[in-house]
KOLGUTOR-211063 format. One line per 5 residues: their letters; for each residue x, z, y of N, C-alpha, C, O. Coordinates in steps of 0.001 Angstrom, whole numbers, plus 524288, in hexadecimal, padded with zeros to 5 digits. Each point is the difference from the previous one (the first is absolute). Example, Ala and Ser with C-alpha at 12.3 -4.5 7.8 and 13.67 -1.06 7.14 Angstrom:
2
as = 83386:81E78:7E9C6:7FC86:80000:804A6:80384:80000:804B0:8040C:80299:7FFED ~ 7FA96:7FA97:8042D:80334:8003C:804A6:7FCFE:802DA:80442:801FD:800A9:80454 $
***
This chain:
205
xxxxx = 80338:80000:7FB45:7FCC8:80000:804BB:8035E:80000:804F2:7FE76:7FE50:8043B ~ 8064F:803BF:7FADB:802AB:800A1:804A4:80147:7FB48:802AA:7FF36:7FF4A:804B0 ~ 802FA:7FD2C:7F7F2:800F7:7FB31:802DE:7FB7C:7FAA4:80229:800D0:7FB5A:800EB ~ 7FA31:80815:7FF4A:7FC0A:7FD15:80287:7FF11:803E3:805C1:7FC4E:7FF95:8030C ~ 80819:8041E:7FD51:7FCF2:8026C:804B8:801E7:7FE86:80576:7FDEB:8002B:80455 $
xxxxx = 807EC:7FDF4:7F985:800EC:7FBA2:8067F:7FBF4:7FAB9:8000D:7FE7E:7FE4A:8043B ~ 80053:7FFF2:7F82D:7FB9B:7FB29:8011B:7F9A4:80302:80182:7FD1A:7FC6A:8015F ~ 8004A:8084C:7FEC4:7FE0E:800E6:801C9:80117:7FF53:806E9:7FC33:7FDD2:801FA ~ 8074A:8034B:80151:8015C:8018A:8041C:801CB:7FBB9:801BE:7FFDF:7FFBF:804CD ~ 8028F:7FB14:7F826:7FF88:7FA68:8020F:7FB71:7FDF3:80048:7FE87:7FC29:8027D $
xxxxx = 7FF84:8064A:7FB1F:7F8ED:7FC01:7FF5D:7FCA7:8017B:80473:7FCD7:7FD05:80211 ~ 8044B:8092C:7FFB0:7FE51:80097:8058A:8020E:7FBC8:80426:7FDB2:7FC8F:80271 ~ 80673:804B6:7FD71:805E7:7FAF0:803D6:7FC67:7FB63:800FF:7FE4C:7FE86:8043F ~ 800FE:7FFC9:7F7C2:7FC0C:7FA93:8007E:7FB8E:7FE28:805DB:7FB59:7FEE3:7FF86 ~ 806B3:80130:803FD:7FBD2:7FE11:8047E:7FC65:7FFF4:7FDBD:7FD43:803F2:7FFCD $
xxxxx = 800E9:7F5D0:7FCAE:7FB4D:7FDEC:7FFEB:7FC8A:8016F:7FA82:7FBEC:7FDE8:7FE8E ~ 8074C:806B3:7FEAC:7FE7E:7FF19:7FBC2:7F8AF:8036B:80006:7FC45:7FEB6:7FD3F ~ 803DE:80405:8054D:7FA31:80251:8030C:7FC71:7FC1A:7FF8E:7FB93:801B3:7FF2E ~ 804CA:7F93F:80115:7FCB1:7FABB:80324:7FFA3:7FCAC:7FC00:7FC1D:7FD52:7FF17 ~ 80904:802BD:7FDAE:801D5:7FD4C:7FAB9:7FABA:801AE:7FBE9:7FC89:7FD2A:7FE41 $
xxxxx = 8046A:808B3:80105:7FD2E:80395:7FC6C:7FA8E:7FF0D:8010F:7FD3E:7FDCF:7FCBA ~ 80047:80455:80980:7FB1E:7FFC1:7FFB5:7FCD4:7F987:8003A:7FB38:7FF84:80007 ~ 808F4:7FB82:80021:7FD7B:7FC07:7FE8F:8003C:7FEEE:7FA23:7FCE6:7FCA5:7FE80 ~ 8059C:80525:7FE88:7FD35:7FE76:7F9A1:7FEE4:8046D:7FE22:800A5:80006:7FB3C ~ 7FD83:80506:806E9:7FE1C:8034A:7FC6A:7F97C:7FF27:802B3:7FD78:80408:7FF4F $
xxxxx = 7FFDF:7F857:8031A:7FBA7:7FEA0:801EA:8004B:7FAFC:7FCC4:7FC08:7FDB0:8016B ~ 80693:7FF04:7FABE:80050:7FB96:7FE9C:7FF41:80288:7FC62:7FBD2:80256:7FF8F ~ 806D4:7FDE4:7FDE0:803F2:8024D:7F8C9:80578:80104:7FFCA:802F8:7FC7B:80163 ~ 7FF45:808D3:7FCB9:803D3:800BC:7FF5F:80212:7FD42:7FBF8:804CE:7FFF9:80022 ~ 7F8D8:7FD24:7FB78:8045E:7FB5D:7FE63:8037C:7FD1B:802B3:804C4:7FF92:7FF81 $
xxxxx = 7F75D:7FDF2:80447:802CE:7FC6E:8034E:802FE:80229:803B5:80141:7FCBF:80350 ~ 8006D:8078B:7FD76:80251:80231:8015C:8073D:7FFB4:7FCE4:80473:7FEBA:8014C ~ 7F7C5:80409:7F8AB:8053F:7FFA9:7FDE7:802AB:7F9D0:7FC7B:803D4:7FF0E:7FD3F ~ 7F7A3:7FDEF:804D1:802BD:7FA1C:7FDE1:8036D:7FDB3:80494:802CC:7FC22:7FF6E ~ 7FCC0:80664:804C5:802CE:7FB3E:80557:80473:80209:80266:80114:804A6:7FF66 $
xxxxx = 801F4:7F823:8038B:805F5:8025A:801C6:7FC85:8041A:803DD:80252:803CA:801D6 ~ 7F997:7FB9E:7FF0B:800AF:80537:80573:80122:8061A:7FC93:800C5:803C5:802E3 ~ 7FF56:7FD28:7F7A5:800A9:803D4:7FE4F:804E6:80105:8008E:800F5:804B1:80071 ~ 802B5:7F862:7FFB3:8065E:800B9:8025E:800EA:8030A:805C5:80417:8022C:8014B ~ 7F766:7FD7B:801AB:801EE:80234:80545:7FD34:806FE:7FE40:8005C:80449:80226 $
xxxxx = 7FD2C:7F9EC:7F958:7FEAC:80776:7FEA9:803F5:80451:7FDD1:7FD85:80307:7FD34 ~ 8067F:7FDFC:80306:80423:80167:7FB8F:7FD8A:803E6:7FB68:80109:7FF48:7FB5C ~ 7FB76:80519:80686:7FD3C:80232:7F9C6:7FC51:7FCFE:7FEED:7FBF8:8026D:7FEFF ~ 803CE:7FACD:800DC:7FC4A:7FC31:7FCC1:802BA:7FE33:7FE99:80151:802B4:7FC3F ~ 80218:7F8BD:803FA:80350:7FDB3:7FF48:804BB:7FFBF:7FB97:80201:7FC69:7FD80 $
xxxxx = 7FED8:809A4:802D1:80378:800CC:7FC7B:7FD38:80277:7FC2C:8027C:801AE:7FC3E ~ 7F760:7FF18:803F4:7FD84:80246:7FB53:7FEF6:7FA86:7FBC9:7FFDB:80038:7FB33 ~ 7FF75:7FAA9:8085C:7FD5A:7FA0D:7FEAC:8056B:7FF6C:7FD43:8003E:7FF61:7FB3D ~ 8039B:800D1:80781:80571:7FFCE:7FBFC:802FA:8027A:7FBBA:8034D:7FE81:7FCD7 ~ 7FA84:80582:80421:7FF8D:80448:7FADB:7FDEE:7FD5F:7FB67:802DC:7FDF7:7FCB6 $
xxxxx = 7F6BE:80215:802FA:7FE87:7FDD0:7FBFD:7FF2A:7FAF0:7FF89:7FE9D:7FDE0:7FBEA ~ 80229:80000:80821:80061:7FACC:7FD8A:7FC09:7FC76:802B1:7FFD7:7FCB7:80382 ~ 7FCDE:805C8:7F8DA:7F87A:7FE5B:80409:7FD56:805BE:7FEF5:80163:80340:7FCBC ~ 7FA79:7FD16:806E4:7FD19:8033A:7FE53:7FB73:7FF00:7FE5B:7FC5F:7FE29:80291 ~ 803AA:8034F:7F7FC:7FC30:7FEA2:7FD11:7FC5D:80727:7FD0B:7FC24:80096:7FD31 $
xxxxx = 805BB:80161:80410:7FECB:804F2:7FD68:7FD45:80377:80488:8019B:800A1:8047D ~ 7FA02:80160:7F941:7FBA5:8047B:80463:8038C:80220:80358:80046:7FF4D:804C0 ~ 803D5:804B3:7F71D:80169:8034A:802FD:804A8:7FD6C:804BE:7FF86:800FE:804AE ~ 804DD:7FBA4:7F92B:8026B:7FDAC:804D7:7FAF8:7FC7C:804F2:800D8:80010:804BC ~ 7FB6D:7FDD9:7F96D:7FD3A:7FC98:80315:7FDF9:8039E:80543:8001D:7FED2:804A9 $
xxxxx = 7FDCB:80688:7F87A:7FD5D:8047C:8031E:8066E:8045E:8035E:80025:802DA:803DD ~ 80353:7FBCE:7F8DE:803C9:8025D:80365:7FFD1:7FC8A:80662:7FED2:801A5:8045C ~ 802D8:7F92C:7F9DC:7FFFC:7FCA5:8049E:7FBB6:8002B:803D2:800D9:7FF72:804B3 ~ 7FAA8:8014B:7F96E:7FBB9:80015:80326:8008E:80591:80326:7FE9D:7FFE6:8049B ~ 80327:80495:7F979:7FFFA:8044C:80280:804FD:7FF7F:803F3:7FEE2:801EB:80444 $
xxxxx = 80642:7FC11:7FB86:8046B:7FFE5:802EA:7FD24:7FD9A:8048E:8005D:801DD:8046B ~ 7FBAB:7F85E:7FA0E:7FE8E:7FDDF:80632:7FC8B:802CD:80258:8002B:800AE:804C2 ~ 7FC5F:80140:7F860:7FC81:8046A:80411:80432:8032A:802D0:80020:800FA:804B4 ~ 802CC:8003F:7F82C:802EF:80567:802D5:804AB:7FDC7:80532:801AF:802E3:80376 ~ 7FFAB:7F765:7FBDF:802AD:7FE97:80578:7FCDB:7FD41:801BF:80296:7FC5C:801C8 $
xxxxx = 7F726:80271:7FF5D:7FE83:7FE81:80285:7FFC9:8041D:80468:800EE:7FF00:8049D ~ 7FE52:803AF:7FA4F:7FE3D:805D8:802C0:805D6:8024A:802F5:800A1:8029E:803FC ~ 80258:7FBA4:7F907:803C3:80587:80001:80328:7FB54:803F3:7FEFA:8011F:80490 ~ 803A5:7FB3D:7FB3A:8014F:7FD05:8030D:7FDCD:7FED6:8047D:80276:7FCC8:80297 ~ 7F9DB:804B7:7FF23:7FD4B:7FEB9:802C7:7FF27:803A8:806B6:7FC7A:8020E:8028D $
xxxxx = 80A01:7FCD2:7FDDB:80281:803A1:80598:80297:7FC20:80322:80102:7FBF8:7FD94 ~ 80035:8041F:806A4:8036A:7FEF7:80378:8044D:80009:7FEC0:801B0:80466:7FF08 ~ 80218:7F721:8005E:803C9:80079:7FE16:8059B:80397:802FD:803EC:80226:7FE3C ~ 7FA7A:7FD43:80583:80506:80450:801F1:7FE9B:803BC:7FEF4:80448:801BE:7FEAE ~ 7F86E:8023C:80082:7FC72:8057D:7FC6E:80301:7FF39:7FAD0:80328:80347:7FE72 $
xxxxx = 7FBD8:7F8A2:7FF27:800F7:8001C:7FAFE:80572:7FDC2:7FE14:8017D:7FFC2:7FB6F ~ 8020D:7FE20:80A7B:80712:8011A:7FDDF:80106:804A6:7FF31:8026D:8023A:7FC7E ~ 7FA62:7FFE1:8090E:8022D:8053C:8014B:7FF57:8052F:7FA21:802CF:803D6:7FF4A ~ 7F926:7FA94:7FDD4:7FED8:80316:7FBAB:804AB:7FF03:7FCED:802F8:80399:7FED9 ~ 7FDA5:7F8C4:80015:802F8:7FB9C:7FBC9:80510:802FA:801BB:7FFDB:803DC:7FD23 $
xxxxx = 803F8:7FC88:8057F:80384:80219:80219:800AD:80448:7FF61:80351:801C0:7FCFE ~ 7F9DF:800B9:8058F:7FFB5:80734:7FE3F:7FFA9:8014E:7F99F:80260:803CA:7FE3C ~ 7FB0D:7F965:7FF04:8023D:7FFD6:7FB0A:804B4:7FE8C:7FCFB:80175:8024C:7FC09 ~ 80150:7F8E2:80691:80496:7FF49:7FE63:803AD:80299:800AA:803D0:7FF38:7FD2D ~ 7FC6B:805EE:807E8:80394:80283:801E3:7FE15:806EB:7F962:8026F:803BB:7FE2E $
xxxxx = 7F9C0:7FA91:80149:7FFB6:804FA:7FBBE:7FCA9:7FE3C:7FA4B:7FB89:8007C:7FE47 ~ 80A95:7FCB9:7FFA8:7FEB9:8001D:7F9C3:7FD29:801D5:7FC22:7FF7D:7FD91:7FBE3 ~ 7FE1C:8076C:8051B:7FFB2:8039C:7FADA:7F8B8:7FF42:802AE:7FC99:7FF07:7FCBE ~ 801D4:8018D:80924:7FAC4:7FEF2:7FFE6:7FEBB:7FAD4:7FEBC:7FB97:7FEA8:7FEA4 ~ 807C2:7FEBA:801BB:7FD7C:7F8AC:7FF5E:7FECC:8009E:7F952:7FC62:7FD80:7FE0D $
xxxxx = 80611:80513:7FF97:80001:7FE9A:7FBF0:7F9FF:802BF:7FD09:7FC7E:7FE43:7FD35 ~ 80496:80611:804DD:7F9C6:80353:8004F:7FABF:7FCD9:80080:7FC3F:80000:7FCFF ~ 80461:7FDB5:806EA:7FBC3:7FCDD:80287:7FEE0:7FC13:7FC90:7FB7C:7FF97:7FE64 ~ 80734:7FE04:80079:80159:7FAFD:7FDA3:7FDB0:80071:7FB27:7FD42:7FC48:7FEAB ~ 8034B:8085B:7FD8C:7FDEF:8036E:7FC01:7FB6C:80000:7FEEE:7FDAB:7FE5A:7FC22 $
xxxxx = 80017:804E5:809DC:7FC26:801E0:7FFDE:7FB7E:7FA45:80106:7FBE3:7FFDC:7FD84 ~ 8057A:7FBFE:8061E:7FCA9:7FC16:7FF1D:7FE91:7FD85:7FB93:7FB6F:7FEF4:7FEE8 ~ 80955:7FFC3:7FDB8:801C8:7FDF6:7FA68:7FAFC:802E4:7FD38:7FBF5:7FE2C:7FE24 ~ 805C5:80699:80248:7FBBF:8027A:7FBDD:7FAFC:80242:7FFD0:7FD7C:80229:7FC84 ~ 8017A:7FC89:80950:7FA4A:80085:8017F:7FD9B:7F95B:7FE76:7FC5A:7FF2E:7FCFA $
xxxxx = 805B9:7FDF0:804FE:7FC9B:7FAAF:7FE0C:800E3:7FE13:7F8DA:7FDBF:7FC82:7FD95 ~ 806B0:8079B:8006E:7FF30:7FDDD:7FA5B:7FA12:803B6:7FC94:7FC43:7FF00:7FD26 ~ 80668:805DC:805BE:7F922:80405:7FEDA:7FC38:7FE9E:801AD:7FC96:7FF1A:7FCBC ~ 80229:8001A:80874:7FAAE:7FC45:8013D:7FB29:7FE5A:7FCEF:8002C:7FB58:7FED0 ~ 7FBE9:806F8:7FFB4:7FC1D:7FE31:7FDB1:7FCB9:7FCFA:8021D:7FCE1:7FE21:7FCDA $
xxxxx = 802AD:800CD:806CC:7FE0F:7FA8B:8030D:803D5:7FD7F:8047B:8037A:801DE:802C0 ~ 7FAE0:7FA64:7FCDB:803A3:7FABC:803EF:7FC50:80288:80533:80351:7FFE4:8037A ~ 7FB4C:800BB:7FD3A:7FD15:80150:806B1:80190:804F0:80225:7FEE0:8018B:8046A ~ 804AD:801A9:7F718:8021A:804BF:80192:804B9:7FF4B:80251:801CB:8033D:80312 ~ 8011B:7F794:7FB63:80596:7FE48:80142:7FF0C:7FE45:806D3:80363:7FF9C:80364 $
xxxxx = 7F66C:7FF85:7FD1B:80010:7FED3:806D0:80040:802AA:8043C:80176:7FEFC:80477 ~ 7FBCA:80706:7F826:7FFBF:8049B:8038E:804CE:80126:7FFBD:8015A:80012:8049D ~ 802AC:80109:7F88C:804F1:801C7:7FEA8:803A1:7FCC4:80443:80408:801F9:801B8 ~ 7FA71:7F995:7FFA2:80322:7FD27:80239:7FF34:80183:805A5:8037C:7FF42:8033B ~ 7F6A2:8037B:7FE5C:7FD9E:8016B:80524:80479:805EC:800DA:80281:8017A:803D5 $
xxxxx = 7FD27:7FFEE:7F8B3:801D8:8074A:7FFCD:80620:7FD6A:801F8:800F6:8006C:804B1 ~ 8042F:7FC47:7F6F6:8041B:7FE39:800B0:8010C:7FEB4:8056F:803A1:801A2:802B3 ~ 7F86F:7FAF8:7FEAA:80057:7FD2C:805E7:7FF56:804C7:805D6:80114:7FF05:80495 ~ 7FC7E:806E6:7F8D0:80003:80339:804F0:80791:80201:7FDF2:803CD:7FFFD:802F1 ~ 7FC1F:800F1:7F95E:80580:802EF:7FF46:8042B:7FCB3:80186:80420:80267:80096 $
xxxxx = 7FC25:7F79E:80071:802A0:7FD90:803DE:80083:80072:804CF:80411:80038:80290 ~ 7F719:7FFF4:7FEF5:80062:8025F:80537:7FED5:803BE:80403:7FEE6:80072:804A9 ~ 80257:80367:7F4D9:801E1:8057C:80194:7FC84:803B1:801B0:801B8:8040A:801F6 ~ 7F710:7FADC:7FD5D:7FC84:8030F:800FA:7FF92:8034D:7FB35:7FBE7:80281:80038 ~ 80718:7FE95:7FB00:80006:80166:7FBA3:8032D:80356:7FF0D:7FF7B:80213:8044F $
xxxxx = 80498:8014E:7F90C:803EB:80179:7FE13:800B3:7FBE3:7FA94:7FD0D:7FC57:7FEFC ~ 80811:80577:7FD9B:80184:7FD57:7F8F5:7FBAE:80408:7FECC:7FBB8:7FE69:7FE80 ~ 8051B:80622:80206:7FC99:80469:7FC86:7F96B:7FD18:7FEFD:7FDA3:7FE14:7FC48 ~ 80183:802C2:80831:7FA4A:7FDC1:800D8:7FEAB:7FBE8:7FD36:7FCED:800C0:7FC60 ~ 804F2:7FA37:80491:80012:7FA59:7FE7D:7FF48:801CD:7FAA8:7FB97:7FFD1:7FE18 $
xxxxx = 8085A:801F1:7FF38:800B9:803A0:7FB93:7FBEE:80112:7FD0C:7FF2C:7FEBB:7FB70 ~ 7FDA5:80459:80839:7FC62:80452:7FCEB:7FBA0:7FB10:7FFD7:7FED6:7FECD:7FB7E ~ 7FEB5:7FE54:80857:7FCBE:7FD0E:80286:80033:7FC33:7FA34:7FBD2:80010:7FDA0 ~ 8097D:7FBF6:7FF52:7FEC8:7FDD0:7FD80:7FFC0:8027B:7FBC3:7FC9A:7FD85:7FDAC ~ 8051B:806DA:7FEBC:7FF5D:80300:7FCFA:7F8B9:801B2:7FDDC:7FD7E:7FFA8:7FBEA $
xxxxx = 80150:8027E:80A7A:7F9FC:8003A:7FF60:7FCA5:7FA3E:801AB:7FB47:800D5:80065 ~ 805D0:7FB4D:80052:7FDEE:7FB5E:7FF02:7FF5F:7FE83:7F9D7:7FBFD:7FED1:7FDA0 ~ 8096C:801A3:8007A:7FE33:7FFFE:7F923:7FDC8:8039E:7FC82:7FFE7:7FF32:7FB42 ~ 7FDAF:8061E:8078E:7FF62:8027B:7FE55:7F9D5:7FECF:7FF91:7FE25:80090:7FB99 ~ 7FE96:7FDEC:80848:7FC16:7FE96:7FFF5:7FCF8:7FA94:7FFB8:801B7:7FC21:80248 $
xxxxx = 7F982:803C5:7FAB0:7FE57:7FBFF:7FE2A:7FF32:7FD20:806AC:8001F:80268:80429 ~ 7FF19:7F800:7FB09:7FFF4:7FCDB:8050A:7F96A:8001A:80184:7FEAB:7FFEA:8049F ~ 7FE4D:8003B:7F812:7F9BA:7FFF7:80257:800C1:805FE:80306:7FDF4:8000E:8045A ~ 8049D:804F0:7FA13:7FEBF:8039D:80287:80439:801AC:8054B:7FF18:80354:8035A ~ 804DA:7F9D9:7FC45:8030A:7FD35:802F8:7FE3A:7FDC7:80666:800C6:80141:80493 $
xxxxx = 7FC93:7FAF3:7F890:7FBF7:7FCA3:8044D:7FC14:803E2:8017F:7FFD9:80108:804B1 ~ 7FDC2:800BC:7F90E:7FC69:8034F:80476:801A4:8057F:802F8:7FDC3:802E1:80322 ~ 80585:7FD21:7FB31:803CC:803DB:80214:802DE:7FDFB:80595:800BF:80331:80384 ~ 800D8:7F72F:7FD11:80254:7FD6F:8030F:7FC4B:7FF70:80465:800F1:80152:80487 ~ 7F9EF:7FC37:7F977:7FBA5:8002F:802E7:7FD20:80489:801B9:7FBC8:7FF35:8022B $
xxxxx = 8063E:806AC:7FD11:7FBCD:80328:802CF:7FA40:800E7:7FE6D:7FC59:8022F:8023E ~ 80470:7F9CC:7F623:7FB1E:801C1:7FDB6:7FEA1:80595:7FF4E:80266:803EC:8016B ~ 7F9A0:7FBA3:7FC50:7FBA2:804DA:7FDA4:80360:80174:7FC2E:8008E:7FC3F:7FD0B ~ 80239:807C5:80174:80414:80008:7FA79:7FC8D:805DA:7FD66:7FE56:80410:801F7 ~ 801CC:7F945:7F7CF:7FC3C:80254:7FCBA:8044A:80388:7FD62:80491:7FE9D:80098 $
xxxxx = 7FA78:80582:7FCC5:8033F:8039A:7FD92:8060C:7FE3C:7FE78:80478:800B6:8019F ~ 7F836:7FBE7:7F947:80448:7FDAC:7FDD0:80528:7FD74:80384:80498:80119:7FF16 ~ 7FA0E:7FC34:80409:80435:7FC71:803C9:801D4:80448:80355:803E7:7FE6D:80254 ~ 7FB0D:80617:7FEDF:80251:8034A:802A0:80352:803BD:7FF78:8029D:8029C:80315 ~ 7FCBC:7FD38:7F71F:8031B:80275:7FAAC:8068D:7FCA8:80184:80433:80185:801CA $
xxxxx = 7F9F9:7FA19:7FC99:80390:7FC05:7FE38:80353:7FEE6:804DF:803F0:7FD3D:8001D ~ 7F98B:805BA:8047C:80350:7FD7F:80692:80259:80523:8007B:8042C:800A9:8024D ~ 7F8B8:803BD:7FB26:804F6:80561:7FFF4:803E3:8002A:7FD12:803FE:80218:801AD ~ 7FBE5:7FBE0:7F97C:804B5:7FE9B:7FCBF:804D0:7FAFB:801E2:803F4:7FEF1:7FD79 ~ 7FAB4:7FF0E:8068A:802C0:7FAF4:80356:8028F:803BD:803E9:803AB:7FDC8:8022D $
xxxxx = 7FBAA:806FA:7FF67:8000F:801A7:8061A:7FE0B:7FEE5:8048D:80227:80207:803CB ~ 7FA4C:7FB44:7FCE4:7FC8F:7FD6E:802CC:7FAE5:8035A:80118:7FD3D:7FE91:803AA ~ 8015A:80595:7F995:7FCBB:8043F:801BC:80232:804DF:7FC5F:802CC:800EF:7FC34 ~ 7F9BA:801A4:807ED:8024C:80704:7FBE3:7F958:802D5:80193:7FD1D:7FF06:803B8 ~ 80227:804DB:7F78B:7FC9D:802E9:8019C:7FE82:804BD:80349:8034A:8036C:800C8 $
xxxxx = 7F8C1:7FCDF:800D5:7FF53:805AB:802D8:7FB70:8029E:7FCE4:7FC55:7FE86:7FD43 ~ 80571:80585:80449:7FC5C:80464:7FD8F:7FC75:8022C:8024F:7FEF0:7FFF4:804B1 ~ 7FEA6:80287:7F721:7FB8C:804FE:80581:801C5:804A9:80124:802B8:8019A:7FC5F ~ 7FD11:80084:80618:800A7:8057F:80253:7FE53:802FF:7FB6F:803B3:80287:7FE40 ~ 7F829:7FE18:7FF3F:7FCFD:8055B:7FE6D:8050B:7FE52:7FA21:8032F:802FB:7FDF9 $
xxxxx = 7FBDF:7F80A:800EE:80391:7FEEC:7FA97:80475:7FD54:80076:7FF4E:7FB8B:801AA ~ 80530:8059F:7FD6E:805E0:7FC01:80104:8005A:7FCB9:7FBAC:8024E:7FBD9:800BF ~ 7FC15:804F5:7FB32:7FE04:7FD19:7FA57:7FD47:7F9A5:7FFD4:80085:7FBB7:7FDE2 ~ 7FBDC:8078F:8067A:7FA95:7FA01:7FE85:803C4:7FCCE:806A1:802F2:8015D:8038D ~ 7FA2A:7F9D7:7FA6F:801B3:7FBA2:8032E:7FBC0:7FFD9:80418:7FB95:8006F:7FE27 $
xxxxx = 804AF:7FF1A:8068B:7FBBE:7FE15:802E8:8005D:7FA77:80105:7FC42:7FD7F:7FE50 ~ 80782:7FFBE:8042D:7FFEF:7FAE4:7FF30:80773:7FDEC:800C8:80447:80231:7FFEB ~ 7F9F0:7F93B:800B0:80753:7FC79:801CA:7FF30:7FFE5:80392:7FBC4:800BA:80228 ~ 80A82:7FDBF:80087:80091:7FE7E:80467:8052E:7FCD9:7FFCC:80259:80086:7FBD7 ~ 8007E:7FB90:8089D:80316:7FDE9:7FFC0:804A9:80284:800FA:7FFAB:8015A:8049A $
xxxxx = 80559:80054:7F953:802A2:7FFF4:80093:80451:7FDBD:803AC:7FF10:7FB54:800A7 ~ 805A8:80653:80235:80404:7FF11:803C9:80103:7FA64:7FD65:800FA:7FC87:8032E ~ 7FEF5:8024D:7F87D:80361:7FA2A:7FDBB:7FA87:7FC50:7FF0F:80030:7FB34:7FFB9 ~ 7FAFB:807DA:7FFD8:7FAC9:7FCDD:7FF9E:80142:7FD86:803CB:8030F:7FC4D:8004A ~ 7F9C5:8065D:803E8:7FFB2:7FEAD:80645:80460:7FB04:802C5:7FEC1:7FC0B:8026E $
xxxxx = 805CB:8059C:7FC5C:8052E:7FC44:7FFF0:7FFDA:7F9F8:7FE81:80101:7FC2A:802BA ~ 7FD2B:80444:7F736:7FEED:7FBE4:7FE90:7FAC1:7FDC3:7FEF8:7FF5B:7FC42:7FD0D ~ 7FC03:806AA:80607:7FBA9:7FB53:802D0:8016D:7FE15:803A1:7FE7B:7FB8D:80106 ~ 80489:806C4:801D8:80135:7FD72:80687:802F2:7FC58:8005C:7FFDA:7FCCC:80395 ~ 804C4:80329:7F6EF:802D6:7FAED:7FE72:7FCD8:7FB76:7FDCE:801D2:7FB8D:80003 $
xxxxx = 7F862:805CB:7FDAB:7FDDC:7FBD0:7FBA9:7FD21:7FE2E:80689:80143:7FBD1:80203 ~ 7FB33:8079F:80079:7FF23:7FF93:805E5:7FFF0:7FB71:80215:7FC61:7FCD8:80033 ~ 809CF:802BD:80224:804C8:7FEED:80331:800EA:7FA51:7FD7A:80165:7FC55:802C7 ~ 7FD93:80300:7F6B1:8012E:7FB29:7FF84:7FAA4:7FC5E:7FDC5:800AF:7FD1E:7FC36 ~ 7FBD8:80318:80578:7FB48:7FFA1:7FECC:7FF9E:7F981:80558:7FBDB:7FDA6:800A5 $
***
């Protein structure tokens, strides 16, 4: 894994690859991975060269999750995003962290539409409305929770027991109690990293 984590951080580099991505993932990501424009992608690129073709769910759905995730995540000002790029090169041991931690959030990923929000969360920690910790915790509890309860969570739905369960186990809510009982639950509420990351899903809406 390690030696895909500098081609993560070239594939940001990519000017156009933002424009590249969101015109064939509105087409088909085949055609994506049949044409030279997959050369100006480098993780794609070197995944299409890896195997060869992609013919298999799981590489086909890897690829599909890498472009959700730099459509989004690329999707800064490029002097913002030397300036990121840089500050990482000057400290080895976080690039490599990072690099990690993207790697292995889009190979865990249980849906491709989670790799877009992930790319929304990535794109504040570029420019620095985020901490690593945060970004951190933010994609950790993205895979932690199913994406229908996800989405209404994003949206400020009506959230029924169950999904509120599942957004306290993300960090995204915690419970409160009652006074007379510290035991019983009275209801959720959003949490410091909830709150954080609606204003990021928000912000890129």
């Amino acid at each position: 894994m390690k030696e895909l984590i500098p081609i993560v951080f070239e594939s940001l580099k990519t000017s156009n690859s933002k424009d590249l991505i969101k015109e064939y993932t509105e087409q088909a990501i085949d055609s994506l991975i049949k044409s030279d424009a997959v050369k100006q992608i480098p993780l794609v690129n070197i995944i299409v060269d890896t195997v060869g073709v992609v013919n298999s769910i799981r590489d086909y759905l890897f690829v599909k999750k890498v472009c959700g995730f730099l459509s989004r995540a690329s999707d800064v000002p490029d002097d913002i995003k030397m300036a990121f790029l840089d500050d990482l090169d000057n400290d080895l041991k976080l690039k490599i962290k990072v690099g990690e931690q993207v790697l292995l959030f889009l190979e865990q990923a249980d849906d491709v539409d989670k790799s877009i929000i992930s790319g929304c969360v990535f794109q504040a920690y570029i420019k620095g409305s985020i901490s690593y910790s945060e970004m951190s915790l933010m994609l950790s509890g993205i895979n932690k929770v199913p994406y229908e309860h996800l989405t209404i969570y994003m949206n400020s739905g009506n959230l029924q027991d169950e999904e509120r369960i599942s957004l306290f186990f993300s960090g995204f809510m915690s419970p409160t109690y009652i006074s007379a009982d510290p035991l019983v639950i009275a209801s959720y509420e959003d949490t410091k990293l909830g709150k954080k990351f609606k204003k990021i899903i928000a912000a890129s809406t």
